[in-house]
C-alpha positions in Angstrom: 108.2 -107.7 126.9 107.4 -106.4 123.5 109.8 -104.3 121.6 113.5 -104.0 121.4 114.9 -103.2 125.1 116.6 -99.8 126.2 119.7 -102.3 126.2 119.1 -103.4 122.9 119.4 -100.4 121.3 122.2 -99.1 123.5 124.1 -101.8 122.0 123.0 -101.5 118.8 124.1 -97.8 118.3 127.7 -98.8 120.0 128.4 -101.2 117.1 127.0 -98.4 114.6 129.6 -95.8 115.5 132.5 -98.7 115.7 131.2 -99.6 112.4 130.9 -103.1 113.2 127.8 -104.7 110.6 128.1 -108.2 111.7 127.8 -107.1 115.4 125.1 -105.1 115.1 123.2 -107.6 113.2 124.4 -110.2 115.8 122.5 -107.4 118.1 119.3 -107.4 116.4 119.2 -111.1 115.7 119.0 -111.7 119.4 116.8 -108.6 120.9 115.0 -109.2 124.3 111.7 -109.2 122.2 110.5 -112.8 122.7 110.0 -113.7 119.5 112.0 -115.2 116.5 115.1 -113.4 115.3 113.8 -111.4 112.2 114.7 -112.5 109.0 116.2 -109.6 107.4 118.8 -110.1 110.1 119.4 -113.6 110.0 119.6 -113.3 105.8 122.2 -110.6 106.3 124.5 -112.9 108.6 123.8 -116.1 106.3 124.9 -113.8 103.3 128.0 -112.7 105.5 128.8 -116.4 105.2 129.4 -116.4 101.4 131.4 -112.8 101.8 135.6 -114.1 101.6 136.4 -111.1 103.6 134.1 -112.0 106.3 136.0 -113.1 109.2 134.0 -116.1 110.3 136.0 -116.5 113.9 134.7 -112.7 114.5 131.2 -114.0 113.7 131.1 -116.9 115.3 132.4 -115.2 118.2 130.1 -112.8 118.5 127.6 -115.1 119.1 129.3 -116.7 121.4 129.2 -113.5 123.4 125.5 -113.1 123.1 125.1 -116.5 125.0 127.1 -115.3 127.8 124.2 -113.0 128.6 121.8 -113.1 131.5 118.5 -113.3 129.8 117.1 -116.9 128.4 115.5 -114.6 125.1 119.2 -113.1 124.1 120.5 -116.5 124.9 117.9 -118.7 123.1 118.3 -116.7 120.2 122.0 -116.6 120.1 121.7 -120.3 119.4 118.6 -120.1 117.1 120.8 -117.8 114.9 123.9 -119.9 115.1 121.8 -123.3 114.6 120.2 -120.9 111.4 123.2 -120.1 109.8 124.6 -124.0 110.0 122.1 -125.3 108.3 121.7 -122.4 105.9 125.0 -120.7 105.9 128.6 -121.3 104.1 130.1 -124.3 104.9 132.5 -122.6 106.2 130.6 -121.6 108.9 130.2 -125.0 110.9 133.8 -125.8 109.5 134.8 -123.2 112.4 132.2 -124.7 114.9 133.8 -127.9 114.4 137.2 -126.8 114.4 136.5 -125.3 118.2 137.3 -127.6 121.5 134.6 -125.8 122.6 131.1 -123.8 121.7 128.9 -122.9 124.3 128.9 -122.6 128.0 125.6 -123.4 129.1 125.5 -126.4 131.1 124.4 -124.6 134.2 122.4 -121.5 132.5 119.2 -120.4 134.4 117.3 -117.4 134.1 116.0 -117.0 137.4 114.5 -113.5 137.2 112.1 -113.8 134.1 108.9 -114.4 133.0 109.2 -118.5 132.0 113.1 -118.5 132.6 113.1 -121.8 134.5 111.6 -123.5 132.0 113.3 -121.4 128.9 116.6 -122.3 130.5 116.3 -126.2 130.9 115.5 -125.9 126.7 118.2 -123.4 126.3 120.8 -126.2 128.1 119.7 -129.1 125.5 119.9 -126.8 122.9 123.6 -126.1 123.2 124.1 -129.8 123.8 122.5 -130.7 120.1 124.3 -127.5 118.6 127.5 -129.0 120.0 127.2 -132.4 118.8 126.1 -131.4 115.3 129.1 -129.7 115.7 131.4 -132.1 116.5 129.5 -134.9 113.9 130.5 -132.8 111.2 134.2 -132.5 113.0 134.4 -136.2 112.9 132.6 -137.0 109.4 133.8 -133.9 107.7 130.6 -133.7 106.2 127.2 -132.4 107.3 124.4 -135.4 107.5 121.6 -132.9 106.9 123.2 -132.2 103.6 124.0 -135.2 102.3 123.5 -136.5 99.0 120.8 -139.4 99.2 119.0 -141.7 96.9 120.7 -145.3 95.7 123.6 -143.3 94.7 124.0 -141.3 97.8 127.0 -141.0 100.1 125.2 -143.4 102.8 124.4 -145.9 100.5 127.0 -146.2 98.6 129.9 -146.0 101.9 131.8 -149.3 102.6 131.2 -151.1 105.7 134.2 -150.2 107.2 133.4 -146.5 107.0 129.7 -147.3 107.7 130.1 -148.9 110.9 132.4 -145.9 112.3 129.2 -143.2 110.7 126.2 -144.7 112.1 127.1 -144.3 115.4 128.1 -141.0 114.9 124.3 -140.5 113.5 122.8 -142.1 116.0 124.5 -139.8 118.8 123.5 -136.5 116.9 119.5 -137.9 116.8 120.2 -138.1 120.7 120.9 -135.1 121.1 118.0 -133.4 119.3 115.6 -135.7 120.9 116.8 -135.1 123.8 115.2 -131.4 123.5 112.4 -133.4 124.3 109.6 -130.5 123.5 105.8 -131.3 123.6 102.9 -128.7 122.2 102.1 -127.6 125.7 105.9 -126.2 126.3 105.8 -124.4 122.6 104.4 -121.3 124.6 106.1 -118.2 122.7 107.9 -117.5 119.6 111.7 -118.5 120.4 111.0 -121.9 121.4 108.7 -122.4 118.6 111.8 -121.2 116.4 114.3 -124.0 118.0 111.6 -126.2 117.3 111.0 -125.6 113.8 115.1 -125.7 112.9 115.0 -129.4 115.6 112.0 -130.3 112.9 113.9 -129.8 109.7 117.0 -131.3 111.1 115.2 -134.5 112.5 113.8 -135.3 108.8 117.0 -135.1 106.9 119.3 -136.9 109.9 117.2 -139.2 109.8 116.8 -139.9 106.6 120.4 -140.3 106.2 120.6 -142.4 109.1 117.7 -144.9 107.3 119.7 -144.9 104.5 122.8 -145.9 106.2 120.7 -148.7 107.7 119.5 -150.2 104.9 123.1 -150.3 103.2 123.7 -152.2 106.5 121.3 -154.6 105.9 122.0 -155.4 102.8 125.4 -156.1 103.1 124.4 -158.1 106.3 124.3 -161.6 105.4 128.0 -161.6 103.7 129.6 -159.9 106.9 132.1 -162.0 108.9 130.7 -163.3 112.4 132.6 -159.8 114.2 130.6 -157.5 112.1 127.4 -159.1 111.9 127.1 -159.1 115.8 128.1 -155.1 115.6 125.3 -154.5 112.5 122.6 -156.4 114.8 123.6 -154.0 117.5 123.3 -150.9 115.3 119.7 -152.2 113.9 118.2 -152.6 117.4 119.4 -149.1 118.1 117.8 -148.2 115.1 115.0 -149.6 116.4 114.6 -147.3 119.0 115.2 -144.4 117.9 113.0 -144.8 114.8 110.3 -145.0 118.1 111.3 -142.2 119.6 111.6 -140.2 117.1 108.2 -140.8 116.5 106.6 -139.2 119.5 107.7 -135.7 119.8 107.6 -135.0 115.8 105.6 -137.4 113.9 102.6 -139.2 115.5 101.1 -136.3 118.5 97.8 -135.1 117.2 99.1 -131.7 117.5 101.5 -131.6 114.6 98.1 -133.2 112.3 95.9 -130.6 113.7 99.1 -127.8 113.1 99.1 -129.4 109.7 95.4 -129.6 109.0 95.1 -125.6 110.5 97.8 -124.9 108.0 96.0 -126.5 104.7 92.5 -124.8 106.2 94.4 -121.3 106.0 96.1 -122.4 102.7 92.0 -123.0 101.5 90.5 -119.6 102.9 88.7 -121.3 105.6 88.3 -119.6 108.5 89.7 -121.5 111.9 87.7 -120.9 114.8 90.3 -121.2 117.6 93.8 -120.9 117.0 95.5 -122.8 119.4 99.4 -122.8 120.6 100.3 -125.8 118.8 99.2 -123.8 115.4 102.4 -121.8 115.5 103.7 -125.0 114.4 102.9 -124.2 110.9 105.0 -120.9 111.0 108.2 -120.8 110.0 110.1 -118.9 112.6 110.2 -115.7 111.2 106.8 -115.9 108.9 104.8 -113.3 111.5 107.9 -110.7 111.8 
């Protein structure tokens, strides 16, 4: 489906004559176009964020509303936009998500009826689940990981033991969750799951990168632990470990994110690429095409 539905613009013209901005740009954001929310709509929500007399509840909530719909595009993008506008937005934004019991309701969501909504809706399901636990990270941290400072002076190198051993975990359970989107180049088949994927990227590097910071202030404090929190560090390295592996396959080492990367620097050099293949959307930012 190409275009803006009948449905989308119905809605679109009831929040015009109720004068509601936010909810019409909610309503564009997440169109039944499959394809990335446009970026004109997602800058005017993320500059809503920095407006005092924005109500952020009414915001927030209105997304919420858009995932209660029946179609995985509308749904998908509800949570591309929200995901957009926590990682870009006022920090008051995710101070809202995180001061929610709950976000989303999408443990059983499936999309029976549309072109690739099986598949759609088993991404749409882990999505929420990340969302919610980046959520509730920052709920339990009061502070975003994605945002932190770093460097020898950063917050994760700098934090005590105590307050390191309660973090890492906490870390190490939001990495779960975005690798548990668990994405390869042959599911990145249209333009909204490309998006999730890109923001997942992004993410992935700078969690990541606070969580190997965290790890080495671990390991340097190490050896003058006591006995109870030496065994607790070893247990936090080996689960390092791991995840430094996993991470690895679905982001960094697949052939498809160097050829995306090599397409990308061809482009960036005039040279024309002979076959553009789905995997090359890589190099897009979500909203670069729209």
């Amino acid at each position: 489906m190409s275009g803006q539905s009948i449905t989308d613009r119905i809605a679109a013209a009831q929040h015009s004559m109720t004068g509601s901005a936010i909810s019409k740009a909610v309503c564009k954001a997440t169109t039944h176009e499959v394809s990335a929310p446009k970026k004109k709509h997602l800058d005017y929500l993320m500059h809503c964020t920095n407006e005092l007399n924005v109500n952020i509840p009414h915001l927030a909530d209105t997304l919420f509303e858009r995932t209660a719909n029946q179609s995985w595009v509308v749904v998908f993008k509800a949570l591309i936009t929200t995901h957009h506008l926590m990682m870009y937005g006022n920090e008051r934004f995710i101070q809202y998500l995180a001061s929610r019991s709950t976000l989303f309701n999408l443990n059983n969501f499936i999309d029976k009826g549309a072109l690739q909504g099986y598949d759609m809706s088993i991404y749409i399901r882990r999505y929420s689940r990340y969302l919610t636990e980046r959520a509730l990270s920052y709920r339990l941290v009061a502070a975003d990981f994605t945002k932190m400072k770093r460097g020898t002076d950063g917050v994760m190198r700098t934090m005590s033991i105590e307050k390191l051993m309660k973090t890492l975990p906490i870390i190490q359970n939001q990495l779960d969750a975005l690798l548990d989107f668990e994405a390869n180049s042959n599911e990145l088949t249209n333009g909204v799951i490309n998006c999730a994927f890109t923001l997942l990227f992004k993410d992935s590097i700078r969690i990541f990168a606070a969580y190997n910071e965290g790890v080495i202030n671990l390991l340097e404090k190490y050896f003058n632990m006591k006995k109870n929190q030496c065994k607790e560090a070893l247990e936090i390295y080996k689960r390092f470990l791991i995840r430094m592996t996993k991470l690895s396959e679905p982001f960094f080492a697949p052939s498809s994110l160097l050829e995306a990367l090599e397409q990308h620097l061809a482009s960036l050099e005039g040279k024309k690429i002979k076959e553009a293949s789905t995997v090359s959307r890589y190099r897009n930012l979500c909203w670069d095409s729209l």
